[in-house]
N, C-alpha and C positions, 0 to 999 in steps of 0.2 A: 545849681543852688544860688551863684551867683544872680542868677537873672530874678527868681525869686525875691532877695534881698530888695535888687534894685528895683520891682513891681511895688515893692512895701513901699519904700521910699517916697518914690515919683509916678504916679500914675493915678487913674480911675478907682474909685470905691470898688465897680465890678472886678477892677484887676488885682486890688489888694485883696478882695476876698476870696478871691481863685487862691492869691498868692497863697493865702494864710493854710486853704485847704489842700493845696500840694504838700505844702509843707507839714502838717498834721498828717498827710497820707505817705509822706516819705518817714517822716518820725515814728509810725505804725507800721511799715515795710520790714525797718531796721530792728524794730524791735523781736517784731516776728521769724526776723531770718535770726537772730542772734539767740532767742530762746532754741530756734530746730537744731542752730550749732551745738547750742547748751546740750540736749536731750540727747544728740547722735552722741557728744561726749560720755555722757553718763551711762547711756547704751554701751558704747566700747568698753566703758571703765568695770561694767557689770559683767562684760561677755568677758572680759580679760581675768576678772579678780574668778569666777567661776571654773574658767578655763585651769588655772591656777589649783583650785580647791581640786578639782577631778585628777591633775595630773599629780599631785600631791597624797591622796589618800590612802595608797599602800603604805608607804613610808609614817602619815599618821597611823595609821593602824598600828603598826610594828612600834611606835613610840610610846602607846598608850600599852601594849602589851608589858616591855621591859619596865614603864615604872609601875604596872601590876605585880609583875614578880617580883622585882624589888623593895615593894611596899611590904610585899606579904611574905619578905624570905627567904625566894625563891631560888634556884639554883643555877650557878652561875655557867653560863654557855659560852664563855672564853677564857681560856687557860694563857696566862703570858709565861714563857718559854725563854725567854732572855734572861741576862746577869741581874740582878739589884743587887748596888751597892750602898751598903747605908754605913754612915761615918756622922763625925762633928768636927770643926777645924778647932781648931785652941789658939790664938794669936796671941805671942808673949810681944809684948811691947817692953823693949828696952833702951833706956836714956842716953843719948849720945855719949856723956861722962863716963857710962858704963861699961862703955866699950874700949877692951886693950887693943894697941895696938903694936 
């Protein structure tokens, strides 16, 4: 690139116009190779987000299912078996004065 620069600089009409056209031909290299980066990426991003959707579909499936039943009703397929304990706490707040000692 360097040598380039220095053709523009100091040299012959013939060599600045070489100069100018490598440099238009490296400018169109870079562009080309960094679109095919671009596309392999989008490639992988498409093959990965798909991959994703396939390994994922039973489980949508089963998701769409329970908020069917749920929506419409439906009867409940898990029983919980454990304690529930249902309370309220009361908190009496009282004034330092109030207190004997």
């Amino acid at each position: 690139m360097r040598v380039l620069l220095d053709a523009l600089k100091t040299g012959s009409p013939v060599r600045r116009i070489f100069a100018i056209i490598m440099t238009a031909a490296l400018i169109a290299l870079g562009l080309m190779f960094s679109l095919l980066l671009f596309a392999f990426i989008v490639a992988a991003g498409l093959i990965a987000w798909g991959y994703l959707l396939w390994k994922t579909r039973g489980l949508r499936r089963q998701l769409r299912e329970q908020f069917r039943e749920q929506a419409a009703g439906g009867v409940v397929t898990e029983v919980f078996t454990g304690e529930i304990i249902e309370g309220e706490v009361i908190r009496k707040v009282v004034a330092k004065d109030a207190i004997e000692r």
